[in-house]
Structure formats: C-alpha cells, structure tokens
C-alpha positions as semicolon CSV with decimal commas, in nm:
position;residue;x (nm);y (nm);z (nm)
1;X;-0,229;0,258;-4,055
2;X;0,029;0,269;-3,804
3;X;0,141;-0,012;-3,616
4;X;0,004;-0,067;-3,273
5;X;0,288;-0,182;-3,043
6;X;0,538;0,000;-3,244
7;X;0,295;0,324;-3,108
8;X;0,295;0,164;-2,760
9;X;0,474;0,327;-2,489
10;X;0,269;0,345;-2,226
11;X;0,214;0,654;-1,981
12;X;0,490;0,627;-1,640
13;X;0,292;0,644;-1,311
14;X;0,279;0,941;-1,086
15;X;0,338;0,752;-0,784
16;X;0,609;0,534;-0,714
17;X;0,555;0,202;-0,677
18;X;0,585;0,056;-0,304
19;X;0,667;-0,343;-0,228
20;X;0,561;-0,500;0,061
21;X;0,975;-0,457;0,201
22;X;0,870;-0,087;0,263
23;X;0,573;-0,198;0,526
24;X;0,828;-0,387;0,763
25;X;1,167;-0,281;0,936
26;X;1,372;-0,474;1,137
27;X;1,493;-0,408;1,506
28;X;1,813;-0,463;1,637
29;X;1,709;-0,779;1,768
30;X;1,668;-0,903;1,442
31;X;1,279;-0,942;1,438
32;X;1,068;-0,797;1,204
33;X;0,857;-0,500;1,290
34;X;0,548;-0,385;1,125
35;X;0,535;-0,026;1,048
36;X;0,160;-0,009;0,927
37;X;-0,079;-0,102;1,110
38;X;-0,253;-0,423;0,941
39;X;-0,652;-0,440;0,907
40;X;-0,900;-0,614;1,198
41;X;-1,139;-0,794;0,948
42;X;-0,895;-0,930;0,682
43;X;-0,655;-1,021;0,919
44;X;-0,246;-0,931;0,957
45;X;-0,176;-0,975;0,600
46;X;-0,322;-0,711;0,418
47;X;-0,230;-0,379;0,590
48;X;-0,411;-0,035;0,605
49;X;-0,372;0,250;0,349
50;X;-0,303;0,577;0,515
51;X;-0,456;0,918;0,438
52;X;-0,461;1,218;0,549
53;X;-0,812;1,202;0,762
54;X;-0,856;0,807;0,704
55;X;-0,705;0,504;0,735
56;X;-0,869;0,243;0,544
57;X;-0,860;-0,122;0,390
58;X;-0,870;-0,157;0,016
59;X;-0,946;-0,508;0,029
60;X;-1,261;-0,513;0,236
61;X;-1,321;-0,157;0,261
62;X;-1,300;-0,118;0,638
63;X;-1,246;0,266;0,718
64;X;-1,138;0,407;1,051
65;X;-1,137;0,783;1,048
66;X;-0,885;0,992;1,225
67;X;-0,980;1,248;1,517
68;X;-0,872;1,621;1,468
C-alpha cells in the first residue's frame, strides 16, 4: 500500500483567498473606511457577501436582494 501523506497534495482552490485587509481602505484622513457594507442582524463585524442579484450574510443567513 502506498503511503498516505506521502500521496497527499491536496487540490489548490479556484478562488483566491480574501483577508479581512481587502474589506477596508483608508482615506486620506487616515481613518478607516469600510468598503462592504456590514450585516443589520449580526452587527458591524461580519460583513455582507456580494452576488450578482443578492447580497447576503453567511453567518446568519440574512439576504437582501438587489432590484433590476
């Protein structure tokens, strides 16, 4: 039998990766702006995943949908 972590390389993601430094900018005042928009139930931590005809929460769930 082969060995298992020798076999073990795993399968690379097909989306990159974002960190929490890619949510914020900051202004030329120095503060820190948000850039998404965070959700109403969980509170301004946790911020709202943006698609294409939804924005929505994948914490609690919370969904807004988008007007055409």
């Amino acid at each position: 039998m082969a060995d298992k972590k020798a076999d073990k390389g795993g399968k690379k993601s097909a989306h990159p990766q974002t960190g929490k430094k890619d949510f914020f900018a900051v202004s030329k005042e120095g503060k820190l702006e948000r850039k998404k928009r965070h959700c109403p139930k969980c509170g301004p931590g946790v911020f709202l995943a943006d698609h294409s005809d939804r924005a929505s929460c994948g914490k609690c769930g919370y969904t807004e949908f988008k007007k055409k």
